[in-house]
N, C-alpha and C positions, 0 to 999 in steps of 0.2 A: 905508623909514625915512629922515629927514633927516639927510644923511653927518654935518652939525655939530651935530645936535642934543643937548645937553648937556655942550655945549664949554666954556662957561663956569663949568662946575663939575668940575673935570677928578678930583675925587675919586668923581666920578657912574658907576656902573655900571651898562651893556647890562644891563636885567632878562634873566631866562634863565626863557625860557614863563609869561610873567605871567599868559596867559590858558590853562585848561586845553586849550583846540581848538589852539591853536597845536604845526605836528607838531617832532617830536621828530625832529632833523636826525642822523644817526647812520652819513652816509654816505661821511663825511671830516671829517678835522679841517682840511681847508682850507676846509670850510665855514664856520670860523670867524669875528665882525666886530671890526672894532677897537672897542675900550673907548671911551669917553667920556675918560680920559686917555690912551691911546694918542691919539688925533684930536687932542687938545690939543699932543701932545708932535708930532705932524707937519705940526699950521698954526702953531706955534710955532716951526718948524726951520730954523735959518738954511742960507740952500744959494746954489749956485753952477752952476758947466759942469761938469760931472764929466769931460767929455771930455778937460777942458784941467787935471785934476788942481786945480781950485778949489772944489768942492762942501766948505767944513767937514766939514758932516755925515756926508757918504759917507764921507771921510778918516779922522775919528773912528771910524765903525764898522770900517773895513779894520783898524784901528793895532787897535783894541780887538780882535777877535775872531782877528787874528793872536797878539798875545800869551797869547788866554785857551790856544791849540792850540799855543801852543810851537811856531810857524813867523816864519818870517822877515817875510812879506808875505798880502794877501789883496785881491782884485779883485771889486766887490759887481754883481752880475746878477738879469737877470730874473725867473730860474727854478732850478727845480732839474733839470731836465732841459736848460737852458741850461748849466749848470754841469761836469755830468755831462760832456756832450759839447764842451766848453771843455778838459776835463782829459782824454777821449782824442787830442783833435787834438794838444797840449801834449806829450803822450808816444809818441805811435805817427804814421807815414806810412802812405800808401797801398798794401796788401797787408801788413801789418804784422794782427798778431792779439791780440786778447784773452782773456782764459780770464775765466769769471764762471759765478755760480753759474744753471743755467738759469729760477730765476725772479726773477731779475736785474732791478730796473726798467731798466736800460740794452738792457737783451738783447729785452727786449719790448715797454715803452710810451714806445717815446721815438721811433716812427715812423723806425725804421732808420735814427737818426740817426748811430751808427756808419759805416755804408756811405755814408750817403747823401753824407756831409758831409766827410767822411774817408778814404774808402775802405779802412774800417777792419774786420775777419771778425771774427765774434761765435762765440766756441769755447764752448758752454756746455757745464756737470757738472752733474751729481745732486749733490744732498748733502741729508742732512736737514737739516728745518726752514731751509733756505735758507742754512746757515753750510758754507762750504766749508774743508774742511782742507789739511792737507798729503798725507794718505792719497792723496784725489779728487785732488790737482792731482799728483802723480807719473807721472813718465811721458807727460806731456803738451806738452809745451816740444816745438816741432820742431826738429827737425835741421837746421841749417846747410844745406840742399842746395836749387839750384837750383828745384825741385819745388814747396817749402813758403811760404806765407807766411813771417814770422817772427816768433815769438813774443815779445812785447814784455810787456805788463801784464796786473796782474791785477787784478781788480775784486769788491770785497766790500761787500754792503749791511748796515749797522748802525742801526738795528734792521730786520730782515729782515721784509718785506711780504707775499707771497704763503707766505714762510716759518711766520708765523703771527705775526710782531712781537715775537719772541723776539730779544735781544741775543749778541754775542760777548763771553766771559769776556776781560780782558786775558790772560793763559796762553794762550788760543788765538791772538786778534793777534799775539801775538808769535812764537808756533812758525810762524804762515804768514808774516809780515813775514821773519822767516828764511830761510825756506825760500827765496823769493820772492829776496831779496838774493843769496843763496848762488849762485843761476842767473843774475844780471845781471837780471831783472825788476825794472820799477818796478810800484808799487802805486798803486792810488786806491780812499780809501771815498766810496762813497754814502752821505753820513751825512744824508741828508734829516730821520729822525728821531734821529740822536744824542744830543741829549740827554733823547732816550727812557732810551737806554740808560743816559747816565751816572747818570740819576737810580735808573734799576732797578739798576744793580750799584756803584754808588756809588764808581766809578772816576773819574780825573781826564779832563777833555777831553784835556789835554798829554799825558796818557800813550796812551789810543786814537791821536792824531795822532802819535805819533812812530812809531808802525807803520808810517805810508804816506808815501810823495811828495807827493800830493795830498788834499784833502778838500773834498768839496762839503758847504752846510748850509745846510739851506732853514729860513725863517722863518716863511713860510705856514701850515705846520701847526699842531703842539702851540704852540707862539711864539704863534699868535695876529695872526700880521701880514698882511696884506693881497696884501702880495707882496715878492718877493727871495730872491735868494740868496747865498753867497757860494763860492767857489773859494778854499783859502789852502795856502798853499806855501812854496817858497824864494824869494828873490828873481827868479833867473833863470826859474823857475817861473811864475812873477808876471808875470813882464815880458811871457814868450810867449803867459800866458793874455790881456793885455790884448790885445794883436795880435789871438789867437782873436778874441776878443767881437768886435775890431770885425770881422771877417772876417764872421761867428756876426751881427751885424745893428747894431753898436756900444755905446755907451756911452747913459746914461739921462740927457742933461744935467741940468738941474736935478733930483738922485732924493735930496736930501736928503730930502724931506719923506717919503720911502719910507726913508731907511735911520733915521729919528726913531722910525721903528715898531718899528726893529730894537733898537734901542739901548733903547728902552723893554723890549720884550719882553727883553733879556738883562739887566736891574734884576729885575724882574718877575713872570715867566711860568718861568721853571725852572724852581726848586722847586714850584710846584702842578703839576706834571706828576705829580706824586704821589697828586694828586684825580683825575684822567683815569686813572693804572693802578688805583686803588682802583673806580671804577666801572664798568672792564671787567669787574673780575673779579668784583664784584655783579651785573655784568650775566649773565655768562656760569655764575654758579653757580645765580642763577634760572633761565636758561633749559635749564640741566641736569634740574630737576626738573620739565619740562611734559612730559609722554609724545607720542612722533616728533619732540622734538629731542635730536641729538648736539651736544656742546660740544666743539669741541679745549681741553679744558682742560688738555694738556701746556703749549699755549700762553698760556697765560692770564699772560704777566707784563708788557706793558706797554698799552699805551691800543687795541688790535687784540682782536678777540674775532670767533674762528671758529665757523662753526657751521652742521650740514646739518638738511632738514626729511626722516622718512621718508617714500621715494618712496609706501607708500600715501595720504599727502595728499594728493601734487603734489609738483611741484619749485621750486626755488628763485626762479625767474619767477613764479611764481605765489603762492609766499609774499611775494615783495615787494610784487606787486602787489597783494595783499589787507593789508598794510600799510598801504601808502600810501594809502590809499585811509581805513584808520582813523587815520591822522594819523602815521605812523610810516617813515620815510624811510632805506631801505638799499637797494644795488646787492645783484646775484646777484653769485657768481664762480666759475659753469658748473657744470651738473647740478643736482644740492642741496644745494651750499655756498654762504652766504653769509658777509659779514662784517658786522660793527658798530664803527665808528673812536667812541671817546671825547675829549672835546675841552671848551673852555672854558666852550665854550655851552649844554653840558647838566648837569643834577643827576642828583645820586645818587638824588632822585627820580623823575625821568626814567626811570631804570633800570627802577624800580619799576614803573612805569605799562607803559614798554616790553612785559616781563613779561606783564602783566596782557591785556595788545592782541594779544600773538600766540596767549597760550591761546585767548582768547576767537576769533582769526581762525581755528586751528584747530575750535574747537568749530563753529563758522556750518560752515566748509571753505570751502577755497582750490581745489579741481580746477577749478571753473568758472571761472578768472580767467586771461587769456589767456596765451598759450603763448610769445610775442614779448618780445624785449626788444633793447636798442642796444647791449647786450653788457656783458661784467663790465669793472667801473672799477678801474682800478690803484692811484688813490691813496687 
């Protein structure tokens, strides 16, 4: 596709599978492309050096999205895994520890950037569907002695990924943000998809962020951008994240025309986060009713939709591969569970046809489709 094509009509919308054969991308929402007015709004974006704090646009979005989280400051980055680990260095030194839930994106797909970067010990806990309480974290904190790393932060993902894409109640944020306080612990959330959640439980941003110290929030995803993240905090929080970055690889000089996407997408793209959890959960109540598939339909509440195939078909490798192959595009995430990420780019038609591709790849059958795959995808 041509990046500017229908730039000059910025009301113009990315058709979503104009042609039936076109597959059905269902394997993240960062698969997502910018809009024909996103594009508009970031060949349009007045920018600068961001290094040297002159970038408008970037400044724009830090001021903005600091205010929406009721923090003092925010520093806009690469990634959310860039982010992530910008806000352990920020709060923890070397031999210093973490508590997090063990299917933590930080604890697994961020290539041990804890240690690597920081020399920083990754303590994980059990807890269902990937929200960790006060219960799981007691008793965990170590002991002042010689022996122990020292337990510094805790780290909670919102909305929870390997969890099933289920959100934290504010009631729960705040009994662990307690808890957490109570011990001399700083917090940080992964809010890669937060306002997954704000929109599922229809709580304020400011009020999830005055749980934590820190907050990461990726734009990639359900946003619909391209790329970015941001880190937002206190001032003094702020100040050490910028150090990080550059330490972390630096600053994006001219990344106006990246944070134009941002600022687009917070006009925008929230509220239809609402289309994206309505079509998981059409997704996930069709594929309830195809015989050898299980649905987590405990999980069914924001744009994530779990789901295994019975081992007498094959397994998860095998069902995606027998997808893919009829146009239909998901990752395994080990044995016979797969996921499905809902996002800008698909219809609630889509869902539909989805449905209809994997009856049918069961009917043909999936055992003969190869056993291999590059392993389950995190985001």
């Amino acid at each position: 596709m041509n990046l500017i094509a229908g730039i000059h009509d910025p009301a113009e919308s990315i058709p979503v599978n104009p042609e039936a054969t076109k597959p059905i991308d269902l394997r993240s929402d960062t698969v997502t492309k910018p809009s024909a007015a996103m594009r508009w709004a970031m060949l349009t974006a007045e920018v600068g050096d961001d290094m040297l704090g002159e970038d408008p646009t970037v400044n724009q979005l830090e001021a903005r999205i600091a205010e929406m989280c009721g923090k003092q400051a925010a520093v806009f980055v690469c990634s959310g895994t860039q982010a992530n680990q910008v806000a352990v260095r920020v709060h923890c030194r070397p031999g210093d520890e973490l508590l997090i839930n063990e299917t933590g994106h930080i604890a697994n797909f961020e290539a041990g950037g804890a240690a690597a970067l920081s020399g920083v010990t990754v303590r994980t806990i059990q807890a269902e569907q990937g929200r960790l309480d006060v219960d799981q974290l007691k008793g965990r904190i170590r002991s002042n002695d010689q022996h122990y790393g020292r337990t510094k932060l805790v780290c909670l993902e919102n909305t929870t990924n390997l969890g099933g894409g289920v959100s934290y109640s504010l009631p729960h944020l705040r009994r662990v943000s307690e808890w957490a306080r109570s011990h001399g612990l700083r917090l940080h959330l992964d809010g890669a998809r937060v306002f997954n959640a704000v929109v599922s439980q229809g709580y304020a941003l400011a009020d999830v962020c005055e749980c934590f110290d820190t907050i990461s929030i990726c734009f990639s995803k359900g946003l619909g951008c391209p790329m970015g993240s941001v880190v937002v905090g206190s001032h003094d929080d702020i100040f050490e994240s910028r150090r990080v970055r550059k330490l972390f690889g630096g600053a994006m000089r001219q990344a106006g025309f990246a944070a134009a996407a941002a600022l687009y997408a917070l006009d925008h793209n929230i509220h239809r986060l609402t289309d994206d959890h309505e079509n998981a959960k059409t997704l996930g109540h069709l594929l309830q009713q195809i015989p050898g598939m299980t649905v987590e339909t405990e999980t069914l509440e924001t744009n994530l939709v779990y789901f295994s195939v019975d081992p007498s078909f094959g397994s998860a490798v095998q069902m995606v591969a027998a997808l893919q192959k009829a146009g239909v595009l998901l990752f395994p995430m080990g044995g016979q569970r797969m996921r499905a990420v809902t996002h800008l780019n698909v219809s609630a038609e889509d869902m539909h046809r989805t449905a209809d591709i994997l009856r049918q790849c069961l009917a043909d059958g999936i055992s003969d489709q190869p056993l291999t795959t590059s392993g389950p995808y995190e985001k």
